[in-house]
C-alpha atoms as a printed R data frame, in Angstrom:
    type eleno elety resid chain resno       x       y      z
1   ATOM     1    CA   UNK     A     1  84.748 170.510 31.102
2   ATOM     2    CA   UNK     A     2  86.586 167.433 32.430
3   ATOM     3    CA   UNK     A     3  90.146 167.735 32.515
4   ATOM     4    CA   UNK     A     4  93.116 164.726 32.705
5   ATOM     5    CA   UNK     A     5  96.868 164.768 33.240
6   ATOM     6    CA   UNK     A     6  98.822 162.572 31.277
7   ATOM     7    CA   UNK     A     7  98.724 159.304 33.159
8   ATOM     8    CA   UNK     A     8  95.339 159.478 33.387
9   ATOM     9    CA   UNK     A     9  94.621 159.745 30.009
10  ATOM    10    CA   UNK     A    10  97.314 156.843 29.175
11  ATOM    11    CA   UNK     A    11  95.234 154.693 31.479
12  ATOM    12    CA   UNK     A    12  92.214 155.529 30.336
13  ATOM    13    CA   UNK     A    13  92.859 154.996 26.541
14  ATOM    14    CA   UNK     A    14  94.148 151.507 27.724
15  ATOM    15    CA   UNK     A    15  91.536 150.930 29.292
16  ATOM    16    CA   UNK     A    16  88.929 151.496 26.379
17  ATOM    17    CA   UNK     A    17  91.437 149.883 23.803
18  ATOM    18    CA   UNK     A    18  92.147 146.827 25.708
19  ATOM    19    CA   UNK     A    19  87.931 146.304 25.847
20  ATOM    20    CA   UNK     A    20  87.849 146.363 22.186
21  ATOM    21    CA   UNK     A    21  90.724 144.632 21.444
22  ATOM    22    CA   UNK     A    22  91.282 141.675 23.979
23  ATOM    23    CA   UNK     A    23  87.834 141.547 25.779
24  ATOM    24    CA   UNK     A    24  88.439 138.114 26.824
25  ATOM    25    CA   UNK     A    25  91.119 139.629 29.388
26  ATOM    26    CA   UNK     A    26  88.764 142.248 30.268
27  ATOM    27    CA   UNK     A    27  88.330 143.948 33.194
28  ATOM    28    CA   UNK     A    28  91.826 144.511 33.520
29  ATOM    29    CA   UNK     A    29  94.261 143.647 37.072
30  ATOM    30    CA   UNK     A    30  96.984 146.828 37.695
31  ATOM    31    CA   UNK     A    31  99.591 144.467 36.297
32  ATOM    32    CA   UNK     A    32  97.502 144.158 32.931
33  ATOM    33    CA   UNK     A    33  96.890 148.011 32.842
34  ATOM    34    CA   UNK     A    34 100.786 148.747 33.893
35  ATOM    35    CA   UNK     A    35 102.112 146.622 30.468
36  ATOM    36    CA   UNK     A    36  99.250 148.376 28.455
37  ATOM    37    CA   UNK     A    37 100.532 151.764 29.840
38  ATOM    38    CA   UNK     A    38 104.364 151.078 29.169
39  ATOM    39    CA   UNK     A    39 103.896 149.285 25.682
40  ATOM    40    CA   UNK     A    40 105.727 150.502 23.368
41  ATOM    41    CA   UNK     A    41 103.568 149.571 19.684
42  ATOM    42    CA   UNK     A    42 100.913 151.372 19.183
43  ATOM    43    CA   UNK     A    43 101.912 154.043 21.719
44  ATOM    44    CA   UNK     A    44 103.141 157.930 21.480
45  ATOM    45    CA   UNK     A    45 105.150 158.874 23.347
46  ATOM    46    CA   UNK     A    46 106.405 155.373 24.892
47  ATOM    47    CA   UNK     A    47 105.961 155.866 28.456
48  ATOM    48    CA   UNK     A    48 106.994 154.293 32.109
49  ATOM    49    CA   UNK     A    49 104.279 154.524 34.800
50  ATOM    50    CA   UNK     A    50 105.093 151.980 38.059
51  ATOM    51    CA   UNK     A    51 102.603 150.054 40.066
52  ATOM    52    CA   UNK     A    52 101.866 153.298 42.410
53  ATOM    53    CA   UNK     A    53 101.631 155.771 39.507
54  ATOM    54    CA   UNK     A    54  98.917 153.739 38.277
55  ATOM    55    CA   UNK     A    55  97.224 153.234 41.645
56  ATOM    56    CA   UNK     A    56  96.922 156.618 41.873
57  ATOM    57    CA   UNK     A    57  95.703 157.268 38.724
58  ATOM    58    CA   UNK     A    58  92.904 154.793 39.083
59  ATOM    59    CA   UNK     A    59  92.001 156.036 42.206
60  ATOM    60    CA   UNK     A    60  91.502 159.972 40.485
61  ATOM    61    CA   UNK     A    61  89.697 158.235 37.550
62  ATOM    62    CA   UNK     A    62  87.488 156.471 39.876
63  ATOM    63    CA   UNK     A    63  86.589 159.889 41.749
64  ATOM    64    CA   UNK     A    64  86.145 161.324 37.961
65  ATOM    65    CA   UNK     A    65  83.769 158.752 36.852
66  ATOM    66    CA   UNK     A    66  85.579 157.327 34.216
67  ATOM    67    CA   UNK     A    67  86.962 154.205 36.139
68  ATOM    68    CA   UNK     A    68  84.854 150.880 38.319
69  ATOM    69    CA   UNK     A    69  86.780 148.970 40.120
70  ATOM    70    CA   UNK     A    70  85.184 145.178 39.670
71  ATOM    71    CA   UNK     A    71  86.302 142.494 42.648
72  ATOM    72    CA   UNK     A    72  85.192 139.075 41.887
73  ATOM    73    CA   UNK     A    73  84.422 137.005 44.763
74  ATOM    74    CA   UNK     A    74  87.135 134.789 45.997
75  ATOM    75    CA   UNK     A    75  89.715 136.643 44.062
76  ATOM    76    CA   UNK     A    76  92.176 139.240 46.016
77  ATOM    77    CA   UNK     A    77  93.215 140.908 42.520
78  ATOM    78    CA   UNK     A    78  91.758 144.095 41.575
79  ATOM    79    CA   UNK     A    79  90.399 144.575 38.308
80  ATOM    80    CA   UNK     A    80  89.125 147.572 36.280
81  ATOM    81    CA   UNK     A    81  86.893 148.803 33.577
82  ATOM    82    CA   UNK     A    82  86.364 152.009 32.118
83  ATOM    83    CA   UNK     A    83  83.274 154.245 32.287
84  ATOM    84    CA   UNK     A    84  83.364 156.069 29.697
85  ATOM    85    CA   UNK     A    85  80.131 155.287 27.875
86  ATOM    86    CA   UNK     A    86  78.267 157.373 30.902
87  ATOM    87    CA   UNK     A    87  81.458 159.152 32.361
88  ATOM    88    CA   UNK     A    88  81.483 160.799 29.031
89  ATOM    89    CA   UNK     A    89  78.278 160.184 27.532
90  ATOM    90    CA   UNK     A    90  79.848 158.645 24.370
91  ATOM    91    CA   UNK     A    91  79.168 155.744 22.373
92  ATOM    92    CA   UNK     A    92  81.606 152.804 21.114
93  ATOM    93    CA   UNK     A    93  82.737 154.590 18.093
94  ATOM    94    CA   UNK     A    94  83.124 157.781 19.385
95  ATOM    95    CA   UNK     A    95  85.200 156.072 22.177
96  ATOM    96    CA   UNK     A    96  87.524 154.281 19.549
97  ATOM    97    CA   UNK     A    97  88.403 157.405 18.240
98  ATOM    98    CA   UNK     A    98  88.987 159.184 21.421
99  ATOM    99    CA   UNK     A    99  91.141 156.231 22.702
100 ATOM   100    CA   UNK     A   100  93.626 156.367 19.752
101 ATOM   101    CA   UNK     A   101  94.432 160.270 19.881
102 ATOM   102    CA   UNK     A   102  94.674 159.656 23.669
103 ATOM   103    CA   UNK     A   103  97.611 157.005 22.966
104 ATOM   104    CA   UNK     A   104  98.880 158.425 19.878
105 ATOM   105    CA   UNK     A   105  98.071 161.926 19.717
106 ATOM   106    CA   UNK     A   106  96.781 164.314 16.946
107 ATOM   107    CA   UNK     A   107  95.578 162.363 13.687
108 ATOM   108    CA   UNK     A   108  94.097 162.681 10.453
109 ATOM   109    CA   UNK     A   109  91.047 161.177  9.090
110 ATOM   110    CA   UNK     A   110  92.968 157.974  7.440
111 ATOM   111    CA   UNK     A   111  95.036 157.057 10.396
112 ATOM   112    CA   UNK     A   112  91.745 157.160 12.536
113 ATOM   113    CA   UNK     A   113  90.235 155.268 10.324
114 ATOM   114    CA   UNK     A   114  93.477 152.228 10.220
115 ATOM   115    CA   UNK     A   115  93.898 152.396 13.772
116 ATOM   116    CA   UNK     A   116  90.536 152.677 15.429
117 ATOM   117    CA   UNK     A   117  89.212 150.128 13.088
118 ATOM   118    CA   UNK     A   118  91.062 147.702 15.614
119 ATOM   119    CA   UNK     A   119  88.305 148.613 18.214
120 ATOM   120    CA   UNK     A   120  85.306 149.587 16.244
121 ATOM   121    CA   UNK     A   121  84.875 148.903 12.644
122 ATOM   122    CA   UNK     A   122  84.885 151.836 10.770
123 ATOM   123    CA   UNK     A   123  83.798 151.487  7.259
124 ATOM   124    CA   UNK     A   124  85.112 154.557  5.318
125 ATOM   125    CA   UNK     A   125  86.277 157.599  5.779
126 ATOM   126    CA   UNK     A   126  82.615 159.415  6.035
127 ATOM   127    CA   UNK     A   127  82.178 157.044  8.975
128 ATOM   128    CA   UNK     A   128  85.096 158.471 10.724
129 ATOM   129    CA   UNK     A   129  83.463 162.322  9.855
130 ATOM   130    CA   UNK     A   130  80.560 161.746 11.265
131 ATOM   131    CA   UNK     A   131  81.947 160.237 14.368
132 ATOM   132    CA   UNK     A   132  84.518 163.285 14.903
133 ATOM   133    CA   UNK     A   133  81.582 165.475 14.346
134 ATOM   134    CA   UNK     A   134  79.938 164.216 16.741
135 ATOM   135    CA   UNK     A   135  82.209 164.278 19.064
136 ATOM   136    CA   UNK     A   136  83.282 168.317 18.351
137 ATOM   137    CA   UNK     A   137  79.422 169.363 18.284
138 ATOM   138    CA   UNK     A   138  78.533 168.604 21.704
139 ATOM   139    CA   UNK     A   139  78.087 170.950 23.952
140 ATOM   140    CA   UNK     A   140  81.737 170.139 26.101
141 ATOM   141    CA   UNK     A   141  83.585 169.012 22.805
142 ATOM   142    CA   UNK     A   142  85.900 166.009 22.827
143 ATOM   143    CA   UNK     A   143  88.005 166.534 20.185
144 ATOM   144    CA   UNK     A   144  89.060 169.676 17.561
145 ATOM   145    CA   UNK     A   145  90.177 169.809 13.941
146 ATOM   146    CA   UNK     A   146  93.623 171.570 14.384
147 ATOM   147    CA   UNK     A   147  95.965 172.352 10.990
148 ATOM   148    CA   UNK     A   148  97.425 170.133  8.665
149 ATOM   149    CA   UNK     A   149 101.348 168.819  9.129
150 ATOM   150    CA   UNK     A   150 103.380 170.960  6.911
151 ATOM   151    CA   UNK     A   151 103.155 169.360  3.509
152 ATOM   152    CA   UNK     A   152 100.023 168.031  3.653
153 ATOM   153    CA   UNK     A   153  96.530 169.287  3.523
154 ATOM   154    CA   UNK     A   154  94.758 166.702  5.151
155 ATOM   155    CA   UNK     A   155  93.426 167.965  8.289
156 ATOM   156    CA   UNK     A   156  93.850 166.584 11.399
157 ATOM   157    CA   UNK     A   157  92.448 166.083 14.867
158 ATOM   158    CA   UNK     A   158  93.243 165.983 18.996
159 ATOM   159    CA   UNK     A   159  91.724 165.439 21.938
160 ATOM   160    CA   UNK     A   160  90.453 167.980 24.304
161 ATOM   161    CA   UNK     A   161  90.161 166.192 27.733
162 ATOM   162    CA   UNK     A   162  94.397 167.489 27.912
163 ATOM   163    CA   UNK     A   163  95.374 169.674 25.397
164 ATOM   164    CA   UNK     A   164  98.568 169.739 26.509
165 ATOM   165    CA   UNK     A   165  99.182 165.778 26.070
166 ATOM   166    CA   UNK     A   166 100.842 165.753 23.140
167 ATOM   167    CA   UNK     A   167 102.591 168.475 20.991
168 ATOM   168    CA   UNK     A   168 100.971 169.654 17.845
169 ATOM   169    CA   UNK     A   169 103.821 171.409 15.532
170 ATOM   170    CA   UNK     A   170 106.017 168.042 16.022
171 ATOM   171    CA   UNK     A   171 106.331 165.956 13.413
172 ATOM   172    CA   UNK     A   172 104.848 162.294 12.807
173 ATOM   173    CA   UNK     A   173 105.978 159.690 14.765
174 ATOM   174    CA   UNK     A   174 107.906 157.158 13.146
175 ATOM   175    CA   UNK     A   175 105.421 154.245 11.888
176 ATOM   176    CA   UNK     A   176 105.071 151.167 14.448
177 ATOM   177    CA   UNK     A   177 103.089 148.741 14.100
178 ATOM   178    CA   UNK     A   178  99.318 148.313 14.810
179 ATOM   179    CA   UNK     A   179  99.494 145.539 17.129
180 ATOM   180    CA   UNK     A   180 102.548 143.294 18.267
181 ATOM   181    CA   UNK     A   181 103.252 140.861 15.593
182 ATOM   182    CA   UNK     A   182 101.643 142.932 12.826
183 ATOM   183    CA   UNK     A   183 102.142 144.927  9.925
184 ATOM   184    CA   UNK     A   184 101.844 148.445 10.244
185 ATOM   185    CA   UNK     A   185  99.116 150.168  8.653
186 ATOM   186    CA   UNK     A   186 100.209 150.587  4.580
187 ATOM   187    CA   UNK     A   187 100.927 154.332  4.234
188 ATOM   188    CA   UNK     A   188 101.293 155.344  8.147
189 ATOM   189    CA   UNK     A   189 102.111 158.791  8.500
190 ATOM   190    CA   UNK     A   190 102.743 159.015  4.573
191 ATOM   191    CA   UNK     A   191 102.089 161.960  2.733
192 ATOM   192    CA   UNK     A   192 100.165 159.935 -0.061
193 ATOM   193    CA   UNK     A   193  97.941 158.287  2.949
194 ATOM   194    CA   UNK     A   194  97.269 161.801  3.996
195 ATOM   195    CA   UNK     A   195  96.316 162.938  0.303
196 ATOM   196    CA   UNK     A   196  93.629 159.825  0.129
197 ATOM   197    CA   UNK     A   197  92.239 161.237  2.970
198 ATOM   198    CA   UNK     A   198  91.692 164.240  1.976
199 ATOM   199    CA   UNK     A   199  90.599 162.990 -1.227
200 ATOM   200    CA   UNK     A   200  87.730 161.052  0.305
201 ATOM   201    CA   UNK     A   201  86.943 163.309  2.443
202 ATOM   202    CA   UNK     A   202  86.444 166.054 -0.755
203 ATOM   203    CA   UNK     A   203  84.062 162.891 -2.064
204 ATOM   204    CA   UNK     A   204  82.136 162.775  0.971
205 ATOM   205    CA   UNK     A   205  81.519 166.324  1.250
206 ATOM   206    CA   UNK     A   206  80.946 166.565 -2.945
207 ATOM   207    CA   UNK     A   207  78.070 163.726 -2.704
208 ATOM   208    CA   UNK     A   208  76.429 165.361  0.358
209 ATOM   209    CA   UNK     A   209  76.216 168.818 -1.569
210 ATOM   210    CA   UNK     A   210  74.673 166.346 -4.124
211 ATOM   211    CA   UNK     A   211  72.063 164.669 -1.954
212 ATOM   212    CA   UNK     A   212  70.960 168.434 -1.079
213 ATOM   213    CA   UNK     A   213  70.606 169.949 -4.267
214 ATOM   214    CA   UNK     A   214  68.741 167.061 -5.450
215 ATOM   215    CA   UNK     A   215  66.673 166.779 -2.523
216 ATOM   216    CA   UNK     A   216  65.074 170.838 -3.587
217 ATOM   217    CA   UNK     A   217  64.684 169.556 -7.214
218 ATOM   218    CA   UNK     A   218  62.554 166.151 -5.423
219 ATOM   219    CA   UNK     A   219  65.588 163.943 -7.644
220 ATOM   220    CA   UNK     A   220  66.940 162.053 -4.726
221 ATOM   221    CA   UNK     A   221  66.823 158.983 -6.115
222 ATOM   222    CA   UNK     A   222  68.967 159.385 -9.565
223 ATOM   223    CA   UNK     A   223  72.082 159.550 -6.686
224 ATOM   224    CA   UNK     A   224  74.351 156.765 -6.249
Protein backbone atom coordinates (compact mmCIF):
# COMPACT_ATOMS: atom_id res chain seq x y z
CA UNK A 1 0.00 0.00 0.00
CA UNK A 2 1.14 3.58 -0.69
CA UNK A 3 2.64 5.24 2.09
CA UNK A 4 3.21 9.38 2.80
CA UNK A 5 5.13 11.36 5.40
CA UNK A 6 3.58 14.26 6.70
CA UNK A 7 4.43 16.96 4.21
CA UNK A 8 3.39 15.00 1.64
CA UNK A 9 0.16 14.38 2.76
CA UNK A 10 -0.26 18.28 3.77
CA UNK A 11 0.48 18.97 0.13
CA UNK A 12 -1.49 16.64 -1.22
CA UNK A 13 -4.76 17.44 0.72
CA UNK A 14 -4.06 21.08 -0.51
CA UNK A 15 -3.80 20.16 -3.46
CA UNK A 16 -7.25 18.28 -3.84
CA UNK A 17 -8.99 20.98 -1.56
CA UNK A 18 -7.76 23.94 -3.35
CA UNK A 19 -9.37 22.12 -6.84
CA UNK A 20 -12.65 22.02 -5.21
CA UNK A 21 -12.64 25.03 -3.55
CA UNK A 22 -10.89 27.82 -5.69
CA UNK A 23 -10.63 26.08 -9.16
CA UNK A 24 -10.30 29.30 -10.82
CA UNK A 25 -6.62 29.46 -9.24
CA UNK A 26 -6.10 25.99 -10.15
CA UNK A 27 -3.24 24.32 -10.99
CA UNK A 28 -1.48 25.73 -8.24
CA UNK A 29 2.41 27.77 -8.42
CA UNK A 30 4.77 26.55 -5.13
CA UNK A 31 3.95 29.94 -3.67
CA UNK A 32 0.07 29.08 -3.87
CA UNK A 33 0.70 25.50 -2.44
CA UNK A 34 3.30 26.97 0.37
CA UNK A 35 0.23 29.48 1.89
CA UNK A 36 -2.23 26.46 1.49
CA UNK A 37 0.32 24.29 3.45
CA UNK A 38 1.02 26.93 6.31
CA UNK A 39 -2.71 28.19 6.68
CA UNK A 40 -3.78 28.15 9.68
CA UNK A 41 -8.11 27.77 9.28
CA UNK A 42 -9.13 24.82 8.37
CA UNK A 43 -5.84 23.11 9.26
CA UNK A 44 -4.64 20.49 12.15
CA UNK A 45 -1.98 20.78 13.27
CA UNK A 46 -0.97 24.40 11.84
CA UNK A 47 2.15 23.75 10.13
CA UNK A 48 5.42 25.64 8.50
CA UNK A 49 6.85 23.98 5.35
CA UNK A 50 9.44 26.57 3.27
CA UNK A 51 9.81 26.85 -0.43
CA UNK A 52 12.42 23.72 -0.49
CA UNK A 53 10.34 21.51 1.83
CA UNK A 54 7.71 21.76 -0.63
CA UNK A 55 9.95 21.28 -3.67
CA UNK A 56 10.86 18.26 -2.38
CA UNK A 57 7.75 17.06 -1.56
CA UNK A 58 6.40 17.64 -5.01
CA UNK A 59 9.14 16.11 -6.51
CA UNK A 60 8.38 12.52 -4.22
CA UNK A 61 4.65 13.01 -5.08
CA UNK A 62 5.45 13.31 -8.64
CA UNK A 63 7.61 9.95 -8.52
CA UNK A 64 4.41 8.50 -6.46
CA UNK A 65 1.89 9.39 -8.97
CA UNK A 66 -0.12 11.56 -7.10
CA UNK A 67 1.36 14.94 -8.43
CA UNK A 68 1.70 16.61 -12.60
CA UNK A 69 3.57 19.26 -12.88
CA UNK A 70 1.64 21.60 -15.69
CA UNK A 71 4.07 24.46 -17.48
CA UNK A 72 2.13 26.75 -19.61
CA UNK A 73 3.90 28.08 -22.49
CA UNK A 74 5.49 31.41 -22.07
CA UNK A 75 5.20 31.23 -18.36
CA UNK A 76 8.52 30.37 -16.15
CA UNK A 77 6.20 29.52 -12.99
CA UNK A 78 5.58 26.05 -12.13
CA UNK A 79 2.26 24.91 -11.44
CA UNK A 80 0.70 21.70 -10.05
CA UNK A 81 -2.26 19.46 -9.91
CA UNK A 82 -2.98 16.47 -8.11
CA UNK A 83 -3.47 12.92 -9.44
CA UNK A 84 -5.30 11.43 -7.33
CA UNK A 85 -8.35 10.35 -9.31
CA UNK A 86 -5.85 7.59 -11.08
CA UNK A 87 -2.90 7.81 -8.49
CA UNK A 88 -5.46 6.43 -6.18
CA UNK A 89 -8.16 5.22 -8.20
CA UNK A 90 -10.76 7.36 -6.33
CA UNK A 91 -13.51 9.44 -7.33
CA UNK A 92 -14.42 13.23 -6.34
CA UNK A 93 -16.25 12.33 -3.26
CA UNK A 94 -14.17 9.85 -2.03
CA UNK A 95 -11.31 12.41 -2.55
CA UNK A 96 -13.20 15.17 -0.47
CA UNK A 97 -13.27 13.01 2.28
CA UNK A 98 -9.78 11.82 2.14
CA UNK A 99 -8.53 15.47 1.76
CA UNK A 100 -10.19 16.69 5.03
CA UNK A 101 -8.81 13.83 7.45
CA UNK A 102 -5.49 14.48 5.62
CA UNK A 103 -5.65 18.30 6.88
CA UNK A 104 -7.57 17.78 9.91
CA UNK A 105 -7.17 14.40 11.05
CA UNK A 106 -9.55 11.69 12.48
CA UNK A 107 -13.39 12.68 12.11
CA UNK A 108 -16.76 11.62 12.61
CA UNK A 109 -19.51 11.24 10.22
CA UNK A 110 -21.03 14.98 10.87
CA UNK A 111 -17.83 16.86 10.65
CA UNK A 112 -17.15 15.01 7.26
CA UNK A 113 -20.15 15.79 6.21
CA UNK A 114 -19.75 20.10 7.24
CA UNK A 115 -16.38 20.18 6.03
CA UNK A 116 -16.12 18.14 2.89
CA UNK A 117 -19.33 19.57 1.73
CA UNK A 118 -16.96 22.62 0.82
CA UNK A 119 -15.47 20.37 -2.00
CA UNK A 120 -18.14 17.93 -2.89
CA UNK A 121 -21.68 18.28 -1.92
CA UNK A 122 -22.63 15.81 0.34
CA UNK A 123 -26.26 15.51 0.95
CA UNK A 124 -26.74 13.63 4.28
CA UNK A 125 -25.15 11.69 6.41
CA UNK A 126 -25.87 8.19 4.41
CA UNK A 127 -23.99 9.96 1.62
CA UNK A 128 -20.98 10.33 3.70
CA UNK A 129 -21.44 6.20 4.72
CA UNK A 130 -21.42 5.13 1.62
CA UNK A 131 -18.49 7.15 0.53
CA UNK A 132 -16.30 5.96 3.69
CA UNK A 133 -17.38 2.53 2.78
CA UNK A 134 -16.17 2.71 -0.14
CA UNK A 135 -13.22 3.88 0.55
CA UNK A 136 -12.47 1.05 3.61
CA UNK A 137 -13.74 -1.90 1.24
CA UNK A 138 -11.21 -1.74 -1.34
CA UNK A 139 -8.81 -3.96 -1.57
CA UNK A 140 -5.70 -1.31 -0.18
CA UNK A 141 -8.21 0.63 2.16
CA UNK A 142 -8.04 4.41 2.45
CA UNK A 143 -9.47 5.10 5.48
CA UNK A 144 -10.64 3.01 8.97
CA UNK A 145 -13.41 3.50 11.51
CA UNK A 146 -11.27 3.87 14.74
CA UNK A 147 -13.22 4.47 18.41
CA UNK A 148 -15.27 7.12 19.50
CA UNK A 149 -13.69 10.34 21.61
CA UNK A 150 -14.37 9.63 25.17
CA UNK A 151 -17.88 10.85 25.77
CA UNK A 152 -19.27 10.29 22.71
CA UNK A 153 -20.41 7.35 20.75
CA UNK A 154 -20.26 8.58 17.44
CA UNK A 155 -17.66 6.80 15.62
CA UNK A 156 -15.06 8.19 13.87
CA UNK A 157 -12.62 7.86 11.01
CA UNK A 158 -8.66 8.38 9.69
CA UNK A 159 -6.75 8.02 6.96
CA UNK A 160 -4.51 5.20 6.15
CA UNK A 161 -1.99 6.55 3.52
CA UNK A 162 0.10 7.73 7.25
CA UNK A 163 -1.24 6.42 10.17
CA UNK A 164 0.98 8.08 12.10
CA UNK A 165 -0.14 11.75 10.86
CA UNK A 166 -2.13 12.66 13.42
CA UNK A 167 -2.72 11.31 17.02
CA UNK A 168 -5.85 9.44 17.78
CA UNK A 169 -6.40 9.49 21.82
CA UNK A 170 -5.95 13.51 21.63
CA UNK A 171 -8.66 15.44 22.05
CA UNK A 172 -10.66 17.73 19.45
CA UNK A 173 -9.12 20.53 18.17
CA UNK A 174 -10.45 23.70 19.14
CA UNK A 175 -13.22 24.82 16.44
CA UNK A 176 -11.82 27.23 13.54
CA UNK A 177 -13.48 28.21 11.05
CA UNK A 178 -14.39 26.54 7.68
CA UNK A 179 -12.93 28.98 5.44
CA UNK A 180 -11.30 32.51 6.14
CA UNK A 181 -14.00 34.94 6.72
CA UNK A 182 -16.58 32.33 7.75
CA UNK A 183 -18.49 30.91 10.39
CA UNK A 184 -17.47 27.79 11.71
CA UNK A 185 -19.50 24.87 11.20
CA UNK A 186 -22.62 25.10 14.07
CA UNK A 187 -21.74 22.33 16.56
CA UNK A 188 -17.86 21.67 15.55
CA UNK A 189 -16.40 19.21 17.66
CA UNK A 190 -19.61 19.35 20.02
CA UNK A 191 -20.78 16.52 21.77
CA UNK A 192 -24.50 17.19 20.62
CA UNK A 193 -23.06 17.38 16.79
CA UNK A 194 -21.53 14.06 17.50
CA UNK A 195 -24.91 12.59 19.00
CA UNK A 196 -26.84 13.77 15.56
CA UNK A 197 -24.50 11.83 13.91
CA UNK A 198 -24.86 9.00 15.39
CA UNK A 199 -28.44 9.47 15.41
CA UNK A 200 -28.64 9.56 11.63
CA UNK A 201 -26.48 7.24 11.16
CA UNK A 202 -28.85 4.65 13.54
CA UNK A 203 -31.70 6.04 10.83
CA UNK A 204 -29.75 5.10 7.95
CA UNK A 205 -28.88 1.78 9.06
CA UNK A 206 -32.78 1.26 10.64
CA UNK A 207 -34.35 2.11 7.01
CA UNK A 208 -31.84 -0.15 5.18
CA UNK A 209 -32.80 -3.18 7.54
CA UNK A 210 -36.27 -1.93 6.35
CA UNK A 211 -35.74 -1.91 2.61
CA UNK A 212 -34.46 -5.68 3.19
CA UNK A 213 -37.07 -7.15 5.09
CA UNK A 214 -39.54 -5.72 2.83
CA UNK A 215 -37.79 -6.59 -0.18
CA UNK A 216 -38.36 -10.87 1.05
CA UNK A 217 -42.05 -10.01 1.78
CA UNK A 218 -42.09 -8.28 -2.27
CA UNK A 219 -43.46 -4.79 -0.04
CA UNK A 220 -40.80 -2.47 -1.25
CA UNK A 221 -42.83 0.06 -2.18
CA UNK A 222 -44.99 0.87 1.19
CA UNK A 223 -41.20 2.41 2.31
CA UNK A 224 -40.62 5.98 2.48
Amino acid sequence: MMQLNRDECRILGVLIEKAQTTPEQYPLSLNAIVNGANQKSNRDPVVSIDDTQASTVLDALRGKGLVIQTDQPGSRVHKYRHNAVEGLHARSGELAILAELLLRGPQTLGELRGRAGRMHPMESIEAVTELLRALSQRGEPLVKEIPPWPGSRAPRYVQLLCPSLHDMQAPPSTPRAVDAGAAAVPGDESLLAQRVATLELQVTELRRALRDLAGKFGEGDLLL
